[in-house]
Every structure is written in structure tokens, then in C-alpha cells.
C-alpha positions in Angstrom: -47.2 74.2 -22.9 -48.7 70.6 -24.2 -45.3 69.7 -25.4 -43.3 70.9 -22.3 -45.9 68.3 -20.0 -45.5 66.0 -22.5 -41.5 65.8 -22.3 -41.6 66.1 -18.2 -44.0 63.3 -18.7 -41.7 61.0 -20.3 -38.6 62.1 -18.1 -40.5 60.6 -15.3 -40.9 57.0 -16.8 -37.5 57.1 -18.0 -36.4 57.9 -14.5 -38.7 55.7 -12.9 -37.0 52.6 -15.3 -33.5 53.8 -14.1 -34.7 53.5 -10.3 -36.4 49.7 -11.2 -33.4 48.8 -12.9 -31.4 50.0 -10.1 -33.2 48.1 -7.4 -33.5 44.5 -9.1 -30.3 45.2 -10.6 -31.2 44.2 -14.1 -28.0 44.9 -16.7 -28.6 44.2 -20.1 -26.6 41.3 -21.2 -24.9 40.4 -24.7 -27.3 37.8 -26.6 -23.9 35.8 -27.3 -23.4 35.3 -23.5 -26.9 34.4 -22.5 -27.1 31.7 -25.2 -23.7 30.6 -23.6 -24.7 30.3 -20.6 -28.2 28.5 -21.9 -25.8 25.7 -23.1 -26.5 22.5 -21.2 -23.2 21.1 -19.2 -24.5 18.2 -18.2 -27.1 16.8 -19.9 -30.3 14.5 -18.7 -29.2 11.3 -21.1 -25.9 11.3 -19.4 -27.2 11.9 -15.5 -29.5 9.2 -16.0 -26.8 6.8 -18.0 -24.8 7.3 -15.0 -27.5 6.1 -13.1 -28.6 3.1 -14.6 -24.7 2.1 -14.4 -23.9 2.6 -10.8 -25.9 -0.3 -9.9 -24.2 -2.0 -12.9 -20.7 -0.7 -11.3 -21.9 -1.8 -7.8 -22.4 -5.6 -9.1 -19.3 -5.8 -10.8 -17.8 -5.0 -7.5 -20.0 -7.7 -5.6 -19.5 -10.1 -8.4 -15.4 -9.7 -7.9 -15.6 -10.2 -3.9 -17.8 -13.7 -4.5 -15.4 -14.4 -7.2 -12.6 -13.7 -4.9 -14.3 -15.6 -2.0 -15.3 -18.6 -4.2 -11.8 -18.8 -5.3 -10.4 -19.0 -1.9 -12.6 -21.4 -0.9 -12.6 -23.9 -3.7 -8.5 -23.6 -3.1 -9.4 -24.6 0.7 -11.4 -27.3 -0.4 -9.3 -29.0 -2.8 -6.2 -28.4 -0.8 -8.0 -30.3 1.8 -9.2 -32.7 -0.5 -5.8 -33.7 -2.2 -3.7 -33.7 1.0 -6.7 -36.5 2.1 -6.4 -38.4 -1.5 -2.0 -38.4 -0.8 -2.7 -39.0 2.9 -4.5 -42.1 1.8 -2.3 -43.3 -1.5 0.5 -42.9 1.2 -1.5 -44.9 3.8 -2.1 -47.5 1.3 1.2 -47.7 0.0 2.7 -48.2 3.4 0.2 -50.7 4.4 1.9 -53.0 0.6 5.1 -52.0 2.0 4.6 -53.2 6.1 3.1 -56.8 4.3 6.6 -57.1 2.1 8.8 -56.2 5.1 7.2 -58.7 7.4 6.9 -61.3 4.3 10.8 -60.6 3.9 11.0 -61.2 7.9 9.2 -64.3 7.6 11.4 -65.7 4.5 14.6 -65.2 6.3 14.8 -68.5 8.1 14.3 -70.6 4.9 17.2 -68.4 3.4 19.6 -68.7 6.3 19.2 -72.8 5.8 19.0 -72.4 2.2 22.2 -70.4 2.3 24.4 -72.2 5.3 27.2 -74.8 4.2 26.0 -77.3 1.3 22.3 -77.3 1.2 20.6 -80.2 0.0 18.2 -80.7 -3.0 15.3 -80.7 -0.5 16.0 -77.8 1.2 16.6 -75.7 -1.6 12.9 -77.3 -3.2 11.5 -76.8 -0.1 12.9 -72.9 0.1 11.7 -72.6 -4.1 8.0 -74.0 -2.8 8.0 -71.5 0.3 8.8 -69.1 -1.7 6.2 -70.0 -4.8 3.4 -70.2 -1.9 4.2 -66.6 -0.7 4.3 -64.9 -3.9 1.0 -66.7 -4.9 -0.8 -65.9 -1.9 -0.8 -62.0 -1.9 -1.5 -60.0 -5.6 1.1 -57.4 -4.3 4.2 -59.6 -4.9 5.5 -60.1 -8.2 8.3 -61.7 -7.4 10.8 -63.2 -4.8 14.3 -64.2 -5.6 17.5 -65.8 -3.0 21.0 -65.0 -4.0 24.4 -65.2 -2.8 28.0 -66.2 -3.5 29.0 -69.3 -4.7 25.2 -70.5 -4.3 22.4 -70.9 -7.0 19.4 -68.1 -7.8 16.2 -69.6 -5.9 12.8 -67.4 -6.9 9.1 -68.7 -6.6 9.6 -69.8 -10.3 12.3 -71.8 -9.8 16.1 -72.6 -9.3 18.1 -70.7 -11.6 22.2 -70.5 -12.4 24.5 -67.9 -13.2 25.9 -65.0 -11.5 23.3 -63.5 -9.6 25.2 -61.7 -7.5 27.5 -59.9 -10.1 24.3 -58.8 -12.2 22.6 -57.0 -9.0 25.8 -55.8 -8.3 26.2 -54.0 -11.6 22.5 -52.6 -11.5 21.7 -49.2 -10.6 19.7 -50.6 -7.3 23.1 -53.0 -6.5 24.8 -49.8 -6.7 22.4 -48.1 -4.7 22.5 -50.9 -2.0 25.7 -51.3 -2.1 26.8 -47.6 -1.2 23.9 -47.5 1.8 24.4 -48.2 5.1 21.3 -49.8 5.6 20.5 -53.6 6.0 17.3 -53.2 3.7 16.3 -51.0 1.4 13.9 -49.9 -1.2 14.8 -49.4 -4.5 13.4 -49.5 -8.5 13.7 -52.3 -11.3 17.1 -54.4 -11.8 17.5 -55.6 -15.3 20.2 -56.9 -15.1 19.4 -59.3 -12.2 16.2 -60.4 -14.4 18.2 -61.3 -17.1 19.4 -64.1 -14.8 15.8 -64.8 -12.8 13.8 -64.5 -15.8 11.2 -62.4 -13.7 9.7 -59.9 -16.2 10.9 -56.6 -15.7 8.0 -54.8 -16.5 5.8 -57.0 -14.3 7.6 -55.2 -11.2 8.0 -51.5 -10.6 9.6 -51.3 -7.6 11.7 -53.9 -4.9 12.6 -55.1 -1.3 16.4 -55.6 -0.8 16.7 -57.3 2.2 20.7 -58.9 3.8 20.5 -62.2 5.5 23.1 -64.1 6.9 24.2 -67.5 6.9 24.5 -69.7 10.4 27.6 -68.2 11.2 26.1 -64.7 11.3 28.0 -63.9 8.4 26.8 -61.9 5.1 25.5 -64.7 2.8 23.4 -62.7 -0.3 20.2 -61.0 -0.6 16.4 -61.1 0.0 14.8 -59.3 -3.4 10.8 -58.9 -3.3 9.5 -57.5 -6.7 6.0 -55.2 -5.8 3.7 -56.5 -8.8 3.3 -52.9 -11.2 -0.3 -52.9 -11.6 -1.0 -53.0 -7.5 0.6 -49.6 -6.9 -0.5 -48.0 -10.3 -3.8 -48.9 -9.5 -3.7 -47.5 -6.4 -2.2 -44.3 -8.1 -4.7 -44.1 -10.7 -7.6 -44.1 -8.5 -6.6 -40.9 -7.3 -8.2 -38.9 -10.0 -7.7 -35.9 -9.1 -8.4 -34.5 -12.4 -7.4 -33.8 -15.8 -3.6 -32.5 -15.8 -2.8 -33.8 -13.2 0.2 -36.0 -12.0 0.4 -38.4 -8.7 3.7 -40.4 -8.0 5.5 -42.3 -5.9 9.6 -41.5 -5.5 11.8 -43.7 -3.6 14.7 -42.6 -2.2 17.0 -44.3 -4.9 15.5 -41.8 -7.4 12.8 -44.2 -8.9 9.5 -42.4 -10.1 6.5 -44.6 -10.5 3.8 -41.6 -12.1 0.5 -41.3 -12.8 -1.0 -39.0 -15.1 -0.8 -38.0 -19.0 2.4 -37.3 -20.6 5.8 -37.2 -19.4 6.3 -35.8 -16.2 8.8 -36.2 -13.3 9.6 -34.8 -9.8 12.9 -35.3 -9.3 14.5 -32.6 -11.6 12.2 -30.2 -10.0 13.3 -27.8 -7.4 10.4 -27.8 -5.2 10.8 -31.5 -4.6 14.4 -31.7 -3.7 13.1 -28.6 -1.1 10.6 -31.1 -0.3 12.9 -34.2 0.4 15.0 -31.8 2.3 11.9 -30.8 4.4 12.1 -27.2 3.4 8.8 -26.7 1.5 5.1 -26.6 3.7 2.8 -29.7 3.2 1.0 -28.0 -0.2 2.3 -24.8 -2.3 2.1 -23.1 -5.4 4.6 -23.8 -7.6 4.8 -23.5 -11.6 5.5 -26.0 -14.3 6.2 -25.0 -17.9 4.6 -21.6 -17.3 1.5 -23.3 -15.9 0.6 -22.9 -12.1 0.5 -26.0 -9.9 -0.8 -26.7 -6.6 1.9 -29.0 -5.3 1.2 -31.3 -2.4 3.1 -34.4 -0.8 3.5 -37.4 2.0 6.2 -39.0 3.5 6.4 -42.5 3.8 8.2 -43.5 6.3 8.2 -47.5 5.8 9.2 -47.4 2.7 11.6 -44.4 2.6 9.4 -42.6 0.2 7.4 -39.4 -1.1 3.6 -39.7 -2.4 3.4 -36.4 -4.3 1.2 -34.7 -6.3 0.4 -31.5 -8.7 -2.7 -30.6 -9.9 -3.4 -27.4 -12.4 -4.7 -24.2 -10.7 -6.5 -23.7 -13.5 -8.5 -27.0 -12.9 -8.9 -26.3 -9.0 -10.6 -22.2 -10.1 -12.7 -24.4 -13.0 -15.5 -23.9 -11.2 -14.4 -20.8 -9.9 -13.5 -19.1 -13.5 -17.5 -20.5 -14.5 -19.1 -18.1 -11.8 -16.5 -15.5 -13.3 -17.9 -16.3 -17.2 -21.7 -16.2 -15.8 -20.7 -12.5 -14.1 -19.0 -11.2 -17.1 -22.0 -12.0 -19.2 -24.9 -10.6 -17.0 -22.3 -7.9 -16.4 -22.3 -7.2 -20.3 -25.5 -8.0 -20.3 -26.5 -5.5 -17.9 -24.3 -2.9 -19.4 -26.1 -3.0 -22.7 -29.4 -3.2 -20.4 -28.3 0.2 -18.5 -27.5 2.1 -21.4 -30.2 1.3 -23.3 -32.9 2.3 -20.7 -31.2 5.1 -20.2 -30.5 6.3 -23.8 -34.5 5.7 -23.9 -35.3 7.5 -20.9 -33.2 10.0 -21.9 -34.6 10.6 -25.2 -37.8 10.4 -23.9 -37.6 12.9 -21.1 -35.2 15.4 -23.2 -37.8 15.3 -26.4 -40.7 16.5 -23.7 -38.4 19.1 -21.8 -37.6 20.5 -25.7 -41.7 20.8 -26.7 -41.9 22.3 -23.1 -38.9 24.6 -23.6 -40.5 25.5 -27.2 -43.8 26.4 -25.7 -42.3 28.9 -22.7 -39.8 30.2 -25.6 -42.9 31.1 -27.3 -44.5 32.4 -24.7 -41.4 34.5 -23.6 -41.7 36.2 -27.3 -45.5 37.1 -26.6 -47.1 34.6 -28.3 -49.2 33.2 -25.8 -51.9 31.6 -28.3 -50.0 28.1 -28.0 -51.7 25.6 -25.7 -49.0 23.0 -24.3 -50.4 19.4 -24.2 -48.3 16.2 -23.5 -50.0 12.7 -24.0 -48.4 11.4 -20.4 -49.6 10.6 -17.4 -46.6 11.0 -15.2 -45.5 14.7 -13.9 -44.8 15.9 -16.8 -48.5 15.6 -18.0 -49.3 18.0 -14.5 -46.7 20.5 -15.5 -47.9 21.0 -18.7 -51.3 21.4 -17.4 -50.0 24.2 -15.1 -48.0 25.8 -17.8 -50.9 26.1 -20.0 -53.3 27.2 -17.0 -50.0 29.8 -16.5 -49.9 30.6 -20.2 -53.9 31.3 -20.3 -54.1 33.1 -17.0 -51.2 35.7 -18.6 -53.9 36.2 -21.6 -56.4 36.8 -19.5 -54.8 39.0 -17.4 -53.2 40.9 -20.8 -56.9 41.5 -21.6 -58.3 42.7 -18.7 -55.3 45.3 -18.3 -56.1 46.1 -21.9 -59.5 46.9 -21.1 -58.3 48.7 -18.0 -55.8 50.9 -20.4 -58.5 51.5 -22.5 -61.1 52.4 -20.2 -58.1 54.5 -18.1 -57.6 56.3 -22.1 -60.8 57.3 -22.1 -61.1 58.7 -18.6 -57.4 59.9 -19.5 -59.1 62.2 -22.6 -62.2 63.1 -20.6 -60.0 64.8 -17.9 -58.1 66.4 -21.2 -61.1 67.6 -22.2 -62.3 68.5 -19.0 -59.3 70.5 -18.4 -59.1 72.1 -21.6 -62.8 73.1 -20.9 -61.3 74.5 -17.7 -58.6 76.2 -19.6 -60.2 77.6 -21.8 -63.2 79.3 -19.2 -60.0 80.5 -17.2 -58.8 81.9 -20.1 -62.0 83.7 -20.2 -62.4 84.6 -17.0 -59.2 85.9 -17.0 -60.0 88.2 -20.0 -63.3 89.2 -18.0 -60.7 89.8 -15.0 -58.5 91.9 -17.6 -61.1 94.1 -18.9 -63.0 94.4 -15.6 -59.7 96.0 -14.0 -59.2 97.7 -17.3 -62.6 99.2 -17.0 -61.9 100.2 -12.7 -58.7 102.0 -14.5 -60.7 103.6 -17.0 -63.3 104.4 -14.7 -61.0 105.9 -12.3 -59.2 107.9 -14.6 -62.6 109.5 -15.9 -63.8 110.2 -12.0 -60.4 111.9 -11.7 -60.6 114.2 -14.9 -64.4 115.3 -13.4 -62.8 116.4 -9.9 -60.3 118.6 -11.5 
């Protein structure tokens, strides 16, 4: 009987586990799948690498837009600022070249009676001393020489002989005059002409042709006023408009007078003939043995002539490609900050999560002796705290239910006893019961047997 309670006893708790089970739906999983799925995915070192490099990604992109915007700007600027340094080389230039033309105006009556009929001695002196008085009185003339057919070389340093006329005729700038329809014209160095005027060649970079006419209003030679070298290379050379760059002055004839370090010319380069032709803007980008130029130029009208000039992009985004240096470094910098910080914080926070994982692992296995402490004083430090006020509590409460199962055993075996006591009196009773109805039987049976 003991072992049949016993066995219903147990049915009902296994029951009772299948009904719990049931309702919270708890399935007993494979150990290999929960410590899958206890795998971390994304760890905390990464997270917070991540976010100590957003704002890092954030001022890289602010660093490119001021980069961009600071390039734009320092383009502006300098654009601005070349197109005033040619606006005034060409203003300058002009001004030399207005002073020659009127000088040449000027001269023209002393070489139409220096040039008419048979001049005398004195009038040809008095032309040489005119002319030695003109050239001395301005810086900008080099030079200025009266020839014609069948008439002697006149210049400010004197009367010379030969065949003027054939030498400027075979020069480059003869040739040039010769095939223009013009009655004056600008053009570069004749040699061949100095040869017979003794003028230095280099002392000169550029010249004035100007026709005159005798009396009879008939051609009678030319007008030649040498521009003195040093005033328009000084006035190229102040430019400065930095290192690699080049500022020049072209004529029409093709001359190049250019400032700048090394060889360079504009004439064999296609954005200039685009220029002469007026098909290229005031400024543009053009490149130059692989290297980027910003090209500008000026028309000068007076003399027939372009100012241009090219300076290196490079040299215009110096200041510009500084800022970009200074970014990449605290960029770097800021990298190697990030990760750093985070790798720290990371380690830090992960090692405190592992001795708090360590402790609830513990305590998940039933050993709930370990007492979680943390020397911090951030949340972590209150977590701990609660944990071990959790883990304590659990003990305590484990103890009191053990006292409770204990004290429930022993009222557990008093009602055993009790009821065995019980048994065993209804046991006797019932054997009392038993032989009180077998004595009624008996005494029945004899109380029978007397009435027969």
C-alpha cells in the first residue's frame, strides 16, 4: 500500500513538470546550439571603435568641403589677382608704347627735311642732334635711326653709310613690314640693320617702324625707334607672380620678350593662337608638359600686342594643399587617437563584463558563495553591487526554504506517524468490529439451538 502512494506520488510531480513545461514552453536544447548562440556577433571593442571613428569619418568629410572651398577660393583670388598684375603690365606697356608713337609723330618733320632733295650738312646735324636729345631724354628709348634710298643712316649716335635700306629689308622685321599693309608697325630686333647703325642689338628688344614721306608726299624711308630691353623686362619682372611662372609680351610679328626661369614660349602653343584668334575666355586651365597652368592674358591694342601669362596650379593650391597636409595629419592623428581609446575602452569594459559573466556563470551552477566586487566607480560598480545583493538574497532565501523543507519533513513524519497510529487503532478496531459481529453470529446461533 506504501509503495502504491508512493508511485501515484511521483506520477503527480512528473505530471505536474509536463503541465509547467507545457505552459512556459521550455524544450530542452542541445548544449552545442546554446553555446552557439552564446557566441558574440558583434562585439563591444568593435561598437565602440566604430564610435570613436564616426566623428573621425565626420571630420574627414568637413575637412574635404573646406579643402574644396579653400581651393575655389584661393583660384578666385589669384585669378583675380593675375588678370590685375597683366591688366597693369599691359597698362604700362601701352603707356611706353603711346610715348614712342607720339615721339615718332614728333620726329617726322625733321625726317621729311632731312629726307627731301639734297639736304645740307646742317640739316642733317641738326636732325642727328634732334634725334640724340630725344633718345637721351626718356630711359625707354634705346635707339632712333632715319633711313631711306639713296640717302645716309642718321641715329642719335651719329651719321652712318651703307645700305641701310637693303639690310632692313632683308631682316625678319623688313620682311614683316614689308608684307603689312600698315604705315607703322611693331615688330622685334633687326640685326641686320644694326650691323650698319652700330646700335647694340641686345640693348633693344623690341621696335617702332614708322613710313614718312618726303615733300612731295612720296615714300622716302623709315622711322625705327629701338624700346631700351631693360625697361620692358623690368616691368615684366616685377610681376612676380611666383615661382614657375612665365609673363611675356608677344607682338604680332611673332616676337616673345619672356619672363620667367627656363625656356618657355607662347607662340607654339595652342591656347595662344586660340587666344590671338579671340577664341579662348580671359583666364583658363590649360597644361604644359603634363603640368597644369592657369593661363591668363591682355590685349594691347597700341602696340598690336598680347601680355600673357601662366602660372602653376600647383603654386596657386600651395596654400590650399597646406590646409590638406595639416587635415591628413590630425586626420591620422585622430585615427590612431580613436582606435586607441576605443581598443582601451573596449578592453576595459569587456574584461569587467567577463568577471561579471564568470560570477552569474557561477552562480547559474549553484555556487552562490562568490561575492562579485569591481574596484569602479561608474555603473558597473552599482551592478555589481546588485548582483551580489541578488546572489546573497538567493542564499538566503535557499536557506530559509531549507529550513522550511526541513521543518515541513518533520511535520511530514509526524502526520506518518500520526496516521500510522491511526492505522494501526483502525486496524484494531476493526478486529474489535470483526469479532464483535463474530460474537452477535455466535451468539445468535446458540439462542437459536436453545429455541429448538
Amino acid at each position: 500500500m506504501k509503495k502504491r502512494e508512493k508511485r501515484t506520488k511521483e506520477n503527480r510531480i512528473i505530471e505536474r513538470d509536463r503541465k509547467v513545461a507545457k505552459l512556459f514552453g521550455t524544450k530542452k536544447k542541445d548544449s552545442n546550439k546554446q553555446d552557439k548562440d552564446a557566441k558574440v556577433k558583434f562585439p563591444i571593442r568593435l561598437k565602440l571603435t566604430i564610435a570613436f571613428l564616426v566623428p573621425v569619418a565626420a571630420f574627414l568629410m568637413a575637412g574635404i568641403g573646406i579643402y574644396n572651398i579653400c581651393s575655389q577660393a584661393l583660384v578666385s583670388n589669384s585669378e583675380t589677382s593675375i588678370k590685375y598684375t597683366v591688366s597693369n603690365i599691359s597698362d604700362y606697356v601701352a603707356s611706353g608704347g603711346q610715348y614712342v608713337t607720339l615721339l615718332a609723330d614728333r620726329l617726322g618733320q625733321d625726317a621729311v627735311s632731312c629726307f627731301s632733295g639734297q639736304p645740307t650738312d646742317l640739316q642733317i646735324n641738326s636732325t642727328k642732334l634732334t634725334l640724340s636729345s630725344e633718345a637721351a631724354a626718356e630711359y625707354i628709348v634705346a635707339g632712333i635711326t632715319l633711313f631711306g634710298n639713296d640717302y645716309n643712316t642718321v641715329t642719335n649716335f651719329g651719321i652712318k653709310k651703307g645700305d641701310a635700306s637693303g639690310a632692313f629689308a632683308n631682316s625678319a622685321s623688313g620682311q614683316y613690314v614689308a608684307g603689312s599693309e600698315k604705315k607703322s608697325d611693331w615688330v622685334g630686333r633687326h640685326p641686320e640693320l644694326d650691323a650698319i647703325t652700330t646700335i647694340k642689338t641686345d640693348s633693344y628688344v623690341m621696335s617702332y617702324v614708322r613710313e614718312f614721306n618726303n615733300r612731295s608726299n612720296k615714300f622716302a624711308g623709315y622711322m625705327v625707334v629701338d624700346v631700351r630691353t631693360s625697361y620692358i623686362t623690368d616691368i615684366l619682372n616685377n610681376a612676380d607672380l611666383g615661382a614657375g611662372s612665365y609673363v611675356g609680351l608677344i607682338l604680332d610679328d611673332g616676337t616673345e620678350i619672356i619672363s620667367g626661369d627656363g625656356n618657355f614660349t607662347f607662340g607654339d602653343k595652342t591656347f595662344f593662337q586660340n587666344a590671338k584668334t579671340g577664341t579662348l575666355g580671359e583666364s583658363d586651365i590649360v597644361s604644359v608638359g603634363g603640368r597644369d597652368y592657369m593661363f591668363i592674358y591682355n590685349t594691347v591694342s597700341e602696340l598690336d600686342a598680347l601680355v600673357c601669362a601662366v602660372v602653376p596650379r600647383a603654386e596657386i593650391l600651395a596654400a590650399a594643399d597646406s590646409i590638406q597636409m595639416y587635415l591628413i595629419i590630425t586626420l591620422v592623428f585622430c585615427t590612431i587617437v580613436a582606435v586607441i581609446l576605443g581598443s582601451y575602452f573596449a578592453s576595459d569594459i569587456g574584461k569587467t563584463i567577463h568577471k561579471v559573466n564568470s560570477n552569474l556563470k557561477q552562480a547559474s551552477g549553484g555556487d552562490l558563495t562568490s561575492n562579485l566586487q569591481l574596484s569602479r566607480k561608474d555603473e558597473f560598480s552599482t551592478l555589481a553591487f546588485n548582483i551580489s545583493n541578488m546572489t546573497r538574497g538567493m542564499k538566503e532565501l535557499i536557506i530559509k526554504m531549507s529550513n522550511v523543507s526541513g521543518e515541513l519533513m518533520e511535520s511530514s513524519n509526524t502526520v506518518e506517524n500520526n496516521t500510522n497510529a491511526i492505522l494501526e487503532m483502525t486496524k484494531t478496531i476493526t478486529g474489535a468490529v470483526s469479532d464483535i459481529d463474530d460474537g452477535i453470529g455466535q451468539q445468535s446461533e446458540d439462542t437459536a439451538n436453545c429455541l429448538n
